[in-house]
DRENTIMAR-979106 format. One record per atom (N, C-alpha, C): residue in one letter; x, y, z. Coordinates in steps of 0.1 Angstrom, whole numbers, plus 5000, padded with zeros to 4 digits. Layout:
# residues N
aXYZ/...
//
This chain:
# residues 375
x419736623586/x419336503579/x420236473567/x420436323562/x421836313555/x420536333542/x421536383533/x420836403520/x420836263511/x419836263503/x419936163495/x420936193483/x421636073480/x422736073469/x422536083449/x421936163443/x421036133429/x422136133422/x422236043413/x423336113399/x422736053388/x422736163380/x421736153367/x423036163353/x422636033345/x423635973339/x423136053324/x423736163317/x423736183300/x425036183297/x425436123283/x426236163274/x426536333279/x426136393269/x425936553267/x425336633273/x425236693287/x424436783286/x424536933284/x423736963277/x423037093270/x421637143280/x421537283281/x420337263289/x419637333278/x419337283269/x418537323256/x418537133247/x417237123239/x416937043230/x416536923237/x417136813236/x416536683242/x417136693258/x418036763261/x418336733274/x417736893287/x416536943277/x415637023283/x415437003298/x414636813299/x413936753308/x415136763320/x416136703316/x417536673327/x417236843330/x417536923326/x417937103327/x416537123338/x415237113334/x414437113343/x413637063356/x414536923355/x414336833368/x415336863377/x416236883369/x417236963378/x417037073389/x416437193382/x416137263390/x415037293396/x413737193391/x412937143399/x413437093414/x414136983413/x414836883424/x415736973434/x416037063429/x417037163440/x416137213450/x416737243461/x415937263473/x415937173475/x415737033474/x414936923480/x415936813489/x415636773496/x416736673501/x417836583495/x418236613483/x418736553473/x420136643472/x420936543468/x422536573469/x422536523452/x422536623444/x422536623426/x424236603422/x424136503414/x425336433402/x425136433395/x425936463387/x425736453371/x427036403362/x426736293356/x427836183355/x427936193338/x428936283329/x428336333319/x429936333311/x429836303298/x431236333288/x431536483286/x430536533284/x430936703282/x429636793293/x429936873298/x428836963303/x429037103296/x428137133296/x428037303289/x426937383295/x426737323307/x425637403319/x426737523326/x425937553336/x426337603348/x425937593359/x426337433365/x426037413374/x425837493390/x424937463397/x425037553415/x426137493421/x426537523427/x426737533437/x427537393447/x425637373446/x425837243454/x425337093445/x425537103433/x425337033422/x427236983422/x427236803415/x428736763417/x428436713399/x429436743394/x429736703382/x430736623379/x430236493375/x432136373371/x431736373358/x432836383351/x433636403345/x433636283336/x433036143327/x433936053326/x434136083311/x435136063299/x435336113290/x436736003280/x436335903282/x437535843277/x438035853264/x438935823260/x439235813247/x438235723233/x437935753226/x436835703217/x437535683203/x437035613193/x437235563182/x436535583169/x435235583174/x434435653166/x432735583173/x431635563169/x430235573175/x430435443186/x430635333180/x430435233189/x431435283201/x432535283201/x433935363212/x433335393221/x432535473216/x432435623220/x430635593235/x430035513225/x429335453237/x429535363245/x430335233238/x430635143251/x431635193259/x432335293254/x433935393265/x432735423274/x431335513273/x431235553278/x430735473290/x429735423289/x428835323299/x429935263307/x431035203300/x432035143315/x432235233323/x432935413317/x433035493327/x432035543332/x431135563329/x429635623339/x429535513349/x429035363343/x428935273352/x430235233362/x431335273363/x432635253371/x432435373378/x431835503378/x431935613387/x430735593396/x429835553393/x428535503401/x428535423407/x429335283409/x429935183414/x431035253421/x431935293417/x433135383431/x432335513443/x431435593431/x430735653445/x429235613448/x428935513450/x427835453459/x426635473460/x426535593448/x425135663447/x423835583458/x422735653463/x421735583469/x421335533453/x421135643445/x419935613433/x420735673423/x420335603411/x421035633397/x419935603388/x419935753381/x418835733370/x419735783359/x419635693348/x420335693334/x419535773326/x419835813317/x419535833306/x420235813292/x420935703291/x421535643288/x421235533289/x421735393280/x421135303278/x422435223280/x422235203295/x423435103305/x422835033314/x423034923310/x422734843322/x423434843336/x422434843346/x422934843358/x422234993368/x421835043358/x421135163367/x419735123375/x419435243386/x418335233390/x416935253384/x417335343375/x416435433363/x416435423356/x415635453344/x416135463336/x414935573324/x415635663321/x414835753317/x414535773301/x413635673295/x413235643281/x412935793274/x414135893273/x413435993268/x413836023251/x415035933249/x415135913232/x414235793227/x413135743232/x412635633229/x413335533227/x412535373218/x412835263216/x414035273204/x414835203201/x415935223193/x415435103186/x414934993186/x414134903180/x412934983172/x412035023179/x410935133172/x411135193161/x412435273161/x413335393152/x413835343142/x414135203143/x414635133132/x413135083122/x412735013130/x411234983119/x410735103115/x410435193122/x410035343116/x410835393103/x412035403102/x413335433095/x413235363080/x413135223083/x413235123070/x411535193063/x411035223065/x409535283057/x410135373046/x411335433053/x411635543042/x413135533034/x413535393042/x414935413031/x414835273019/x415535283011/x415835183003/x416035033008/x415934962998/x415634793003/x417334773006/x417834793000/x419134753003/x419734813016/x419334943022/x419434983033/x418934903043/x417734883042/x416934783052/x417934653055/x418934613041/x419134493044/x420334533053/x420934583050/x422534623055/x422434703069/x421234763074/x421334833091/x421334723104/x421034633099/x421134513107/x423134513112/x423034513099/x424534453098/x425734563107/x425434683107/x425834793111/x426334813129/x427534813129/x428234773141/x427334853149/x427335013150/x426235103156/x425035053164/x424435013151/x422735003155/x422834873159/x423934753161/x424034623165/x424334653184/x424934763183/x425534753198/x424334873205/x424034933201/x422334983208/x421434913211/x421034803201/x419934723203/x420534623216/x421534543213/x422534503223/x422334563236/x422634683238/x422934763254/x421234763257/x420334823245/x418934823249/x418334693254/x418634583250/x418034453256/x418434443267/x420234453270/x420434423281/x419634553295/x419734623293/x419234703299/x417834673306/x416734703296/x415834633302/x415434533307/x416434443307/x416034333315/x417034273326/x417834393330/x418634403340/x418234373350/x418734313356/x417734293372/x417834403384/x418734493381/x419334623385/x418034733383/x417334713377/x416834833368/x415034793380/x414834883384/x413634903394/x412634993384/x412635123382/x411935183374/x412135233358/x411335253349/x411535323332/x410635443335/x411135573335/x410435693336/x409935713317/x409235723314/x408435733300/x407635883301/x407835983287/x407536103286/x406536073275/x406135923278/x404635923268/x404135793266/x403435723268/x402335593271/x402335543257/x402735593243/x403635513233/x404835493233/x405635573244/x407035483241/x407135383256/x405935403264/x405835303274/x405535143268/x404435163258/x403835043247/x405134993239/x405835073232/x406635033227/x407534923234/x408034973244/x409034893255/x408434783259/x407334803265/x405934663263/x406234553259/x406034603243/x405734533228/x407134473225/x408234563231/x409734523221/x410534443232/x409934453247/x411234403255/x410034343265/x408934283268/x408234253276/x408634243289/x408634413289/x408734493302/x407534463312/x407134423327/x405734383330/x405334563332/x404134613329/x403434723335/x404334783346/x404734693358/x404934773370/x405734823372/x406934863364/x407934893361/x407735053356/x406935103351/x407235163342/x406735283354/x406835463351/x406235573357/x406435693346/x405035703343/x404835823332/x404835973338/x405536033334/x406136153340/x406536223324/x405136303319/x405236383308/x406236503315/x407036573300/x408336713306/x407336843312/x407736933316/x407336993318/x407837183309/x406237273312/x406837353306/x406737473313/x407337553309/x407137723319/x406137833308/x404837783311/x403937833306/x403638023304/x404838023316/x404938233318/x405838273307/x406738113302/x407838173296/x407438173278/x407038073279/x405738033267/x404438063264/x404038183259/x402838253260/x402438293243/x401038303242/x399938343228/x400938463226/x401238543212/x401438653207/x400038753210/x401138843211/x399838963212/x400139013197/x398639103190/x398839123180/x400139203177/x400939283181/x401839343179/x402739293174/x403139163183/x404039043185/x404238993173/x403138943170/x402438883158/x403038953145/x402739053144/x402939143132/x404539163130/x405539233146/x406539223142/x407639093144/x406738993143/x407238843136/x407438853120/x406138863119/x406338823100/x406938963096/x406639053100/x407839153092/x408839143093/x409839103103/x411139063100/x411038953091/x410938823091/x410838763082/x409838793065/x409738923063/x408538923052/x408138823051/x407038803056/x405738753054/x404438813057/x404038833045/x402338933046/x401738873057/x400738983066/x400239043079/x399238903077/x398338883068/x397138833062/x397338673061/x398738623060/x399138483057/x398538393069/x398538283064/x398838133073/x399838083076/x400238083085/x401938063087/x402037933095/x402937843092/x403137753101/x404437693106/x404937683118/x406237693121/x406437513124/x407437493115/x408537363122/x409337383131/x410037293139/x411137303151/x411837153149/x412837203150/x413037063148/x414637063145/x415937013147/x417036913134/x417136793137/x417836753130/x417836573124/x416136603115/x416336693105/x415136673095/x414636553087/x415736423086/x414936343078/x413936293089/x414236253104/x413436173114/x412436293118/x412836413117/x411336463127/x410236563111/x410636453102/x409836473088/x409636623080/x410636673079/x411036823069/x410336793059/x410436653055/x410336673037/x408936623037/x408236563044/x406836573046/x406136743049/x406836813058/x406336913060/x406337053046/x407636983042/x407437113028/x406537063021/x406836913013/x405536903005/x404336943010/x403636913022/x402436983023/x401937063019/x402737183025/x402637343024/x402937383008/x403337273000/x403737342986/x402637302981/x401737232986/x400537222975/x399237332983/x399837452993/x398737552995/x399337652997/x398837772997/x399037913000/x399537943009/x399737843020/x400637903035/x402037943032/x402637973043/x404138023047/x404637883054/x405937913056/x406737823065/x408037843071/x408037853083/x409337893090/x409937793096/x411237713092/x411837633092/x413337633107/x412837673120/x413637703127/x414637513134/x416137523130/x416737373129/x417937413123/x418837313124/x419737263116/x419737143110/x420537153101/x420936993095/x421537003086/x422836893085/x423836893073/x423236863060/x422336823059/x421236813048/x420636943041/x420737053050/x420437173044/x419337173028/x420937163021/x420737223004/x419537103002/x419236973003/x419136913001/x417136933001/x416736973014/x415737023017/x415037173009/x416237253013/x416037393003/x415737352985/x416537262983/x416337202968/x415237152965/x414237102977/x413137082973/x411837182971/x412337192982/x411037302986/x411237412971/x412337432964/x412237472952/x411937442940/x412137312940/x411237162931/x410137202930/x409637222943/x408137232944/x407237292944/x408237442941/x407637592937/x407037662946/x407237592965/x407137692971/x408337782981/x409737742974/x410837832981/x410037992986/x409838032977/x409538182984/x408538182994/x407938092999/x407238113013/x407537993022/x409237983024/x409637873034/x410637993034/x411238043047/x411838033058/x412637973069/x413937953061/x414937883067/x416137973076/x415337983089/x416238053101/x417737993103/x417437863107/x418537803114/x418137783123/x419237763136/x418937743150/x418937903157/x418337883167/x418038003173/x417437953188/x418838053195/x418738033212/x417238083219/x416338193209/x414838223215/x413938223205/x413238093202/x412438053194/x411338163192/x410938193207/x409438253207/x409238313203/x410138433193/x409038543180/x409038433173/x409338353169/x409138263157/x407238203160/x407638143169/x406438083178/x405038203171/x405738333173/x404538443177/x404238473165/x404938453157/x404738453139/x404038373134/x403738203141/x403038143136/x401638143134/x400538033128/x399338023132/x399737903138/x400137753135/x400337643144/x401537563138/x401637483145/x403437383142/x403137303133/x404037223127/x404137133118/x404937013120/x404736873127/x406236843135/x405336683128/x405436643114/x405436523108/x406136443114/x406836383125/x408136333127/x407836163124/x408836123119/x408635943123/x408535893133/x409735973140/x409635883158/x410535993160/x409136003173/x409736093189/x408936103200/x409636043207/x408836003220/x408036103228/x408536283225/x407436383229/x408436493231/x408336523219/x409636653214/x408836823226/x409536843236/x409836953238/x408937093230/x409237023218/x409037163208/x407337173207/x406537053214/x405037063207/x404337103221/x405137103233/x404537143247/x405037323247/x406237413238/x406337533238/x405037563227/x404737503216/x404237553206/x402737563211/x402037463220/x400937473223/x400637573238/x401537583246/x401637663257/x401837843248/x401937833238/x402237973228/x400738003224/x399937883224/x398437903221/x398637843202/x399237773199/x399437703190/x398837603184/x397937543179/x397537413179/x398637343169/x398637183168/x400037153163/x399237003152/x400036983141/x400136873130/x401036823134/x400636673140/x401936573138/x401836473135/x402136363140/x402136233130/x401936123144/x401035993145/x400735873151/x402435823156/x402735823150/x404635803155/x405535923169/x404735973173/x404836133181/x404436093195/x404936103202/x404036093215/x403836193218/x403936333214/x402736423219/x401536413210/x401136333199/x399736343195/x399136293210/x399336203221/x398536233233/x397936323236/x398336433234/x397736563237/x396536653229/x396936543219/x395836643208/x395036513205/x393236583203/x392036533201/x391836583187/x391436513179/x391636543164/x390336673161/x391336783159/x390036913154/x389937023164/x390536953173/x390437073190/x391937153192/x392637053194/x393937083195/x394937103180/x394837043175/x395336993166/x394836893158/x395836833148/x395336703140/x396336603139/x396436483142/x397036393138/x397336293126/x398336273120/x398236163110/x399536073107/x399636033097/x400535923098/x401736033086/x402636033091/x403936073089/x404336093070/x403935953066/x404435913056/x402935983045/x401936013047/x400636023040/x400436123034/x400836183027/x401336323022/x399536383021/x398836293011/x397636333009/x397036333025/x397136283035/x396336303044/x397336433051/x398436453050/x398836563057/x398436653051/x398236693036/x397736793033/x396636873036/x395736753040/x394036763041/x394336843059/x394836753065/x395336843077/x395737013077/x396536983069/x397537153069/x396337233061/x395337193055/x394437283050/x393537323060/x393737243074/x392437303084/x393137403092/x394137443091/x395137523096/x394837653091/x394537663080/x394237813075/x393237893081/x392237903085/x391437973093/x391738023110/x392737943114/x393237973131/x393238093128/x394038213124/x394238323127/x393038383129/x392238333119/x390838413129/x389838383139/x390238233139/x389538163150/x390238083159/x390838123169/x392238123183/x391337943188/x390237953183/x389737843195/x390537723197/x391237653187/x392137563190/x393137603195/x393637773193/x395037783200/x394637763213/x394037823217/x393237823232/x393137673241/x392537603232/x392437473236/x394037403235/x394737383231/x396537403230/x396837423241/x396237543245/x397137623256/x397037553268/x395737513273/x394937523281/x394837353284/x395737283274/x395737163276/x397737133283/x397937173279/x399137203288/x400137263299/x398937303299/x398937433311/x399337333327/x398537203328/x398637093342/x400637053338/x401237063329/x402837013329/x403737123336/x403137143347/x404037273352/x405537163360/x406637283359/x408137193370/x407437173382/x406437233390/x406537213405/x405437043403/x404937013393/x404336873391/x405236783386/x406236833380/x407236743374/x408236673383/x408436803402/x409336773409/x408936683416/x407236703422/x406336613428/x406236483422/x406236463412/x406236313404/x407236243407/x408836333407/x410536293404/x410636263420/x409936333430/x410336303442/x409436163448/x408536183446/x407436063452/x408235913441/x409135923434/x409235833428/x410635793435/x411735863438/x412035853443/x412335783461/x411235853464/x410535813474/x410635643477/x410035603471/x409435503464/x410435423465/x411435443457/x412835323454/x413835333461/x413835433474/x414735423486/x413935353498/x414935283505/x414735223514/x414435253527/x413235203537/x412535293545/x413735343557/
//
């Protein structure tokens, strides 16, 4: 039987951080009657086998360059090899797919102007960047090319709705998936030689961020919190902002119970150190980091701008709130204190993510497929 033709369009792939989903559909999708492409400027995987990698990588200039270089060559390799199906992840018109997993770029902008200066607001309009994203994003969605929007959360489905009057039938919600064996509750031991390496007393409330690009997935929301209570904080991320953050969290007199790791290739003692996450973000369409934290038996704080608050019922799982509310995040992060002795919400966390397994993620990816090849 001839195999079907897939090529799956990223910039970068990494099989870690936003390009998790790609890493995991991937190997979900193998075995399956599918002939996998991957149409990419840099790879840093290790592809099988029977996995084809192009290459496109043109010369660039600087942001704008560097995207419209890219989209001609991605879109000129998929046009020369004939793909059956092309699902983007990237924001090029002319694909079959298109996989909304950085959210609305419209969205990100109204979200953004909340926190920056007036004269900022006025001048990002103006900004060649964010002119030629919104640009490729209109065109995009209203490509006549474009058959399905795979969405990793029913707010950035709404959003697209709202911003590009997408009709409903277009769209297929297909939350990431996690490896729940790989992501598991600390055992007390676990637990203990967490916070010892990091000194932090056995007895504490600990609560772990994940996250870089700190100004958008809300750092400085998350330290103020914690500096107005007795908890810890383990700050696992990067960002060229660093000192900037660190400077606060010393402003605010609680440096000595923040915890700044860095990035780290195996999160999960961190994880095992915690009592639950802290992921204030502005805008993210359903960070990876809140489906490990709760499969850890975690319950998680995040913010109405998040598409994993889906998952959390306020008081069970976790708590929700609005990003910018310091006073209401506080009131949050103070219900956080007692988990360590009462698992019930980690439990409930766990147990609510437990149905996002790969072999449901491949069943969704193939029936959808399915779907948009011809009988």
């Amino acid at each position: 039987m001839k195999k079907t033709r897939l090529a799956i369009v990223r910039q970068k792939y990494r099989p870690d951080g936003a390009e998790r989903f790609i890493s995991r559909a991937l190997e979900a999708l193998d075995n399956h009657e599918l002939e996998l492409n991957i149409i990419t400027r840099q790879w840093s995987g290790e592809p099988r086998p029977d996995w084809h990698v192009h290459i496109c990588n043109p010369l660039k200039w600087g942001r704008v360059s560097r995207e419209r270089g890219f989209a001609r060559a991605a879109r000129h390799c998929w046009q020369q090899e004939r793909f059956d199906l092309v699902q983007s992840h990237e924001r090029i018109a002319g694909c079959d797919i298109f996989r909304a997993g950085d959210g609305v770029h419209k969205v990100w902008l109204e979200q953004r102007a909340r926190i920056i200066p007036a004269y900022q607001q006025w001048l990002t309009p103006l900004g060649g960047y964010h002119r030629y994203v919104l640009d490729a994003e209109k065109h995009m969605f209203h490509s006549p090319a474009l058959k399905k929007i795979i969405c990793n959360s029913l707010m950035v489905k709404r959003d697209i709705m709202r911003c590009y009057q997408v009709p409903e039938d277009k769209f297929a919600l297909i939350y990431n998936a996690i490896d729940s064996a790989s992501f598991y509750p600390a055992a007390p031991e676990q637990r203990r030689q967490g916070r010892a390496r990091l000194s932090i007393p056995d007895e504490s409330c600990v609560l772990i961020y994940v996250g870089s690009g700190f100004e958008r997935k809300g750092l400085q929301a998350a330290i103020t919190a914690v500096a107005a209570t007795d908890r810890y904080l383990i700050i696992v991320g990067q960002d060229k902002h660093h000192d900037k953050y660190r400077a606060l969290a010393q402003s605010l007199g609680c440096l000595s119970r923040v915890r700044f790791v860095g990035m780290q290739k195996n999160v999960l003692p961190f994880y095992h150190a915690a009592d639950g996450l802290i992921l204030p973000t502005l805008y993210d369409p359903f960070p990876n980091v809140i489906l490990e934290a709760m499969a850890c038996g975690l319950p998680v704080i995040t913010s109405h701008s998040c598409g994993g608050a889906e998952f959390i019922e306020n008081g069970q799982q976790g708590f929700v709130c609005d990003a910018l509310d310091i006073n209401t995040l506080e009131q949050f992060a103070d219900a956080i204190r007692p988990l360590a002795r009462d698992p019930q919400r980690g439990n409930a966390a766990r147990k609510r993510v437990l149905e996002c397994t790969p072999a449901r993620l491949s069943e969704q990816l193939i029936q959808l497929y399915r779907q948009l090849l011809p009988a």
